[in-house]
N, C-alpha and C positions, 0 to 999 in steps of 0.2 A: 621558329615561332612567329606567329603571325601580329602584329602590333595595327591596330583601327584608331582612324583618328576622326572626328564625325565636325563637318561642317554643314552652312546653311539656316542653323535654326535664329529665332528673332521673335520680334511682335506684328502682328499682324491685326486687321478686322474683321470682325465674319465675312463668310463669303470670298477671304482672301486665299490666295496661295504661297505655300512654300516648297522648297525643292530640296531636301539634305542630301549632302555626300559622304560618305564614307571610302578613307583611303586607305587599302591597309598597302603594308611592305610586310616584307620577307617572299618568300619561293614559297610556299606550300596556301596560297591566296584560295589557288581553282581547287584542291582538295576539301574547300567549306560548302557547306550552304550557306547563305548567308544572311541575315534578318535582321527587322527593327524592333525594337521594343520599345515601350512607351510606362514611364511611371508617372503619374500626377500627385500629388502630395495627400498624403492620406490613404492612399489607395496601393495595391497590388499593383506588382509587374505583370503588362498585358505585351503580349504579342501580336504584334501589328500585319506585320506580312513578311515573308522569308521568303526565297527564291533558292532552287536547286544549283548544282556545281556548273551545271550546264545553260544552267538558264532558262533549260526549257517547262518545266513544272515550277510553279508560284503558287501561293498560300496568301489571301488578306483575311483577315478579321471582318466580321461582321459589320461591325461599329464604323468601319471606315472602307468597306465595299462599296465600289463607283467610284470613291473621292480619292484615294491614293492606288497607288500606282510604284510597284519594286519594278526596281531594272538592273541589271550589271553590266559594265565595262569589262573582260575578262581582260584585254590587253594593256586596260590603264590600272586595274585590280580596284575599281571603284563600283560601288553599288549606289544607288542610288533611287531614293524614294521621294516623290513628288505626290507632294498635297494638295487638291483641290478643294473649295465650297469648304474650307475651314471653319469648326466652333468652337465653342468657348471649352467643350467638354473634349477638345484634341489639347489642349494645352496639357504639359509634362514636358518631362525630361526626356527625351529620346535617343537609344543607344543602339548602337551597330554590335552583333556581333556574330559570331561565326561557328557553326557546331556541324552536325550531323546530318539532321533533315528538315522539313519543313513542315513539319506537323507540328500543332501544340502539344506540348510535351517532350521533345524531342531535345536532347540535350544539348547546349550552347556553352563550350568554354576558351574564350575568347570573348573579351566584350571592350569595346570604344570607350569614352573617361563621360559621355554625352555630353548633347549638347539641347540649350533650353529652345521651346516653342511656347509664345504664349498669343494667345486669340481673346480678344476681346470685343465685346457687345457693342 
């Protein structure tokens, strides 16, 4: 079983950037796709951008197309999403986890404990 543990997030100002990591352990890492998700308080789990087993097919979200950016390490088993031109409405809790494919919709069981972003005006 695959165990994520998600670093990186903090406070920030608009316009700022952040970089989260996700490190999972166990052998069966390259068997995921693997994604971020985003919840903000109040609101629904949204899906930010996933990336395939291989790395070579990625998925971002609408809301945060142009500004972030999924990538993986397959030899470190770390993924990693970097945030640019941050706003107030990317703040949430952001979770790594690890399922099937890269579609929204697409089932994810496996998920990181997150970790918080918060962007300020």
């Amino acid at each position: 079983q695959v165990q994520l543990v998600e670093s990186g997030g903090g406070s920030v100002q608009t316009g700022g950037s952040l970089r989260l990591s996700c490190a999972a352990s166990g052998r069966t890492f390259s068997r995921y796709a693997m994604a971020w998700f985003r919840q903000a308080p109040g609101k629904e789990r949204e899906l930010v951008a996933a990336i395939s087993l291989s790395g070579a097919i990625s998925y971002v979200g609408d809301s945060v197309k142009g500004r972030f950016t999924i990538s993986r390490e397959r030899a470190k088993n770390t993924v990693h999403l970097q945030m640019n031109s941050l706003l107030p409405e990317d703040t949430g809790v952001y979770y790594c986890a690890g399922g099937a494919g890269v579609r929204p919709g697409d089932e994810y069981d496996v998920w990181g404990q997150g970790t918080q972003v918060t962007v300020s005006s």
